[in-house]
N, C-alpha and C positions, 0 to 999 in steps of 0.2 A: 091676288096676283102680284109678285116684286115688280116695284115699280122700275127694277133696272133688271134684266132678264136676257139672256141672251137664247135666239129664239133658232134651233137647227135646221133648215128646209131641207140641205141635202149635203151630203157628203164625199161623193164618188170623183175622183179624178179621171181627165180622159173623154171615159164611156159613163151610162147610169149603167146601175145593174140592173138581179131581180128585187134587191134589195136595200139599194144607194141612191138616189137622185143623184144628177146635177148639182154643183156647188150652188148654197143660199146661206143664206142669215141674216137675222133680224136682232138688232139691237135696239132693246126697246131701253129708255133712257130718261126718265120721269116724262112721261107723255108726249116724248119724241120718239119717232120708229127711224132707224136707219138700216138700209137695205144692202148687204155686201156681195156684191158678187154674184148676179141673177145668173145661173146657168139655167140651160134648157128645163121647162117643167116647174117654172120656177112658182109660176101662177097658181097651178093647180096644189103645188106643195104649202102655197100661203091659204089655200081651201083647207086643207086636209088639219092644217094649224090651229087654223083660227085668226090669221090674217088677212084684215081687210086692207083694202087699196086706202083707205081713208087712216090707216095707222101709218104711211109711208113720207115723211118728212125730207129726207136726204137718200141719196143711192150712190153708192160707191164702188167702183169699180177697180180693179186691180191690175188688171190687164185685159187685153182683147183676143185672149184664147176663148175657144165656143165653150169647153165648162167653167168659164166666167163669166161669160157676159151674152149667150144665145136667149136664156130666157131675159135680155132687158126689152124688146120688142112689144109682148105680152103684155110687159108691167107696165110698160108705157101707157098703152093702148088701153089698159086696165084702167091705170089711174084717169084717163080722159074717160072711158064707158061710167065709170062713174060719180063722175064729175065733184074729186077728189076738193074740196073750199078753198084750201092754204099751196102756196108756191112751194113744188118739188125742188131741190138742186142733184144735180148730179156731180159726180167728180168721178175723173176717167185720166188717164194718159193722153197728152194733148199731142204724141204723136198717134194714136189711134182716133184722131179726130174724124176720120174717115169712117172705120168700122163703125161709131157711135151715129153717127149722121143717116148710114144706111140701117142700122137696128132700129133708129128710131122713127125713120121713112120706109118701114119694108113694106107694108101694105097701106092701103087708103085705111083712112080713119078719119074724126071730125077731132079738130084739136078743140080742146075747152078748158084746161088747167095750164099755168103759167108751168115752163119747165123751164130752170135755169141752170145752163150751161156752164159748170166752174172747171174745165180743165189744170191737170198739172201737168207742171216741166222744170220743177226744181223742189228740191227739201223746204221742208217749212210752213209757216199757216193756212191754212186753207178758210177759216172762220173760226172768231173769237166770240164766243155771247157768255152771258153770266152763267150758264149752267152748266156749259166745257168752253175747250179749245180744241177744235183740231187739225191734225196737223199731217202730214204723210209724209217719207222715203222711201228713198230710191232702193231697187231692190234688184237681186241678180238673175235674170232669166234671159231667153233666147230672144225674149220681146221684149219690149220697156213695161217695166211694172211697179208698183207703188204699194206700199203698207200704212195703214191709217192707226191713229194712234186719240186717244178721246183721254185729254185731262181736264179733272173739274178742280175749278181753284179750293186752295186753302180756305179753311173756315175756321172759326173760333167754337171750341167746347165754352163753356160756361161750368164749373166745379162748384158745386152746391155749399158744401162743406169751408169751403175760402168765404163765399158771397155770405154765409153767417155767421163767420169768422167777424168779419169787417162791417157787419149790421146790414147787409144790403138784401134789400125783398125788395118786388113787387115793379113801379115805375122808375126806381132808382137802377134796377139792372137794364133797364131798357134807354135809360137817360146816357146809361155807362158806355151803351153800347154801341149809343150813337154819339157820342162823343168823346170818348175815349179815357175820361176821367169822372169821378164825383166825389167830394168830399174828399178829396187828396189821393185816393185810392184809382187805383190805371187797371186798365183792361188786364195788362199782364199779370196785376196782382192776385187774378181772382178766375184767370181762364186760361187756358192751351189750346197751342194750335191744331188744329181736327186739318189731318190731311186728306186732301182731296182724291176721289177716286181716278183710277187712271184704267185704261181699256185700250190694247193691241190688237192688231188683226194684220196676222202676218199669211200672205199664200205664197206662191209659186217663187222658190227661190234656189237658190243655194245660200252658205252663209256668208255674209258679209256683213261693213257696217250698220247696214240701215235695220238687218235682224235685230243684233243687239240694241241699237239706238230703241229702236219700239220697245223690245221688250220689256229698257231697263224698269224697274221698280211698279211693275203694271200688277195690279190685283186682279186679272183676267187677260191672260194671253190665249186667243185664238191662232193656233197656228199649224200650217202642213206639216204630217208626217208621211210623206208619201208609199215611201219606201222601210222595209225594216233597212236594219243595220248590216246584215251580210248583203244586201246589194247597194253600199254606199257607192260604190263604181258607176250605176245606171244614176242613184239620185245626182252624182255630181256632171256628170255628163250630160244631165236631161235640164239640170237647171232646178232640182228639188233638195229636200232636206229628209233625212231616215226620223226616226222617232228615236233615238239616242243622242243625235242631234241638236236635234228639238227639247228635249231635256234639258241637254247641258247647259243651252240657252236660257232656258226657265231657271235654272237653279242658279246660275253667275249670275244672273238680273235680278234676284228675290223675287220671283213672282211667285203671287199667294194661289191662285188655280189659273191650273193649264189644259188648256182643252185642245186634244190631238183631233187633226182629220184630214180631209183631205187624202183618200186610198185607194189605193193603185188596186184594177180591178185581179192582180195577181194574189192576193190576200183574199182566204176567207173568213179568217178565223182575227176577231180584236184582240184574243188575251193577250198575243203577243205582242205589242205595241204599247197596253200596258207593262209588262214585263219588262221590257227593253227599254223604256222612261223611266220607271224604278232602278234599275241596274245601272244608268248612267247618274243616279245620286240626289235627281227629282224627290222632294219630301214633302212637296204642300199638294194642296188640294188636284187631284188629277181626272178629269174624264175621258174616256175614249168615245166619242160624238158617235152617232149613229141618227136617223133621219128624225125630224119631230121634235125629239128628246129638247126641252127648256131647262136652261143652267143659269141659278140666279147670279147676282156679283157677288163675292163675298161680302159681309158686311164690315161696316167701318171699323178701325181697331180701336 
């Protein structure tokens, strides 16, 4: 299994269908699980996966529309029935602090795992640790909503071919590397920088700044196409984005794979949303999401 995966629970805007859930996903992220966007169903969809309550580190919320955030009740409740070891955090819209309050008191239950409440109400970090950063903005909808964004810092390659160039094996690459020099020879002489993976998760929007700001330079952008391209009238009035869109976004950003979803239940048919992201000039890695379906990150370049 990639240890960085992006895990689909559902897809469906709105309503579910006969063949869409509720919005989900699971980013799983060297043996951290982050949870986006539990809509209704969202429990039974981490069944049907292969997600357990014990994979759930972080939950992210995007907005407090019901296929965002109905199934977070479940997974609450889930994570305490199974008395999950390690502290959840959550992160929500801190003016939906209301809605979050009553999803997570909806029925009696015995609380038994730490949950930690991190609302936002402004652009910017949300938690820094050595494996990412992340961060969220502000995004354009009829509610206050938020788009998360996961960069992992810069790292050093090491280049085999330089390190015996300049005589170095063994304890000496490792002396190098913790000290920046040996024997006159610098880190730069003998490595490049290995850019770090970056990871979008854009929903309910129209476009604006905070679109592009997530998507710039992401190797996996998640993001709604609600609508095709002949009804960009309904996407802009509702608060969404078409799948041409959504393209154009991916492609002015350099994103390496773009994963469409998010589908008005007036579609039945996916080609065309692939079609219509080709057509506006999208060239890297493209999926059109459907429920279940695992999409690893691409790998580093």
């Amino acid at each position: 299994m990639s240890a960085r995966e992006l895990v689909v629970l559902g897809t469906a805007s709105q309503v579910p269908t006969r063949h869409r859930n509720h919005n989900g996903y699971l980013l799983r992220w060297d043996g951290e699980g982050i949870l986006f966007d539990p809509g209704e169903g969202t429990q039974r969809q981490m069944l049907r996966a292969g997600v357990a309550a014990h994979d759930l580190n972080r939950i992210c919320v995007t907005h407090f529309h019901g296929d965002h955030s109905l199934g977070l009740a479940g997974v609450i409740q889930r994570i305490n029935l199974d008395q999950v070891p390690h502290e959840v955090t959550v992160h929500y819209p801190l003016s939906g602090e209301r809605f979050f309050d009553r999803l997570r008191y909806a029925t009696a239950y015995r609380e038994s795992v730490p949950l930690t409440q991190v609302p936002v109400s402004a652009d910017g970090v949300l938690d820094a640790r050595p494996s990412y950063t992340l961060d969220a903005r502000k995004l354009s909808h009829p509610v206050e909503s938020y788009g998360y964004r996961l960069t992992e810092p810069d790292g050093r390659r090491m280049l085999p071919d330089r390190l015996a160039a300049h005589g170095l094996k063994g304890p000496d690459v490792g002396r190098l590397q913790r000290e920046g020099s040996v024997n006159g020879v610098s880190l730069d002489d003998v490595s490049e920088i290995r850019r770090g993976q970056r990871f979008a998760f854009v929903m309910d929007t129209r476009l604006c700044d905070g679109v592009h700001a997530l998507a710039e330079g992401a190797d996996m952008l998640v993001i709604e196409s609600t609508f095709l391209d002949e009804d960009e009238r309904l996407a802009v009035d509702h608060g969404h984005l078409t799948a041409g869109q959504a393209a154009r976004v991916a492609r002015e950003a350099g994103v390496r794979h773009l994963v469409l979803t998010h589908f008005s239940q007036r579609y039945t048919e996916a080609d065309e949303f692939e079609r219509q992201a080709r057509a506006a000039g999208f060239e890297g890695e493209l999926t059109v999401a459907h429920d279940l379906l695992r999409v690893p990150l691409p790998k580093r370049r």
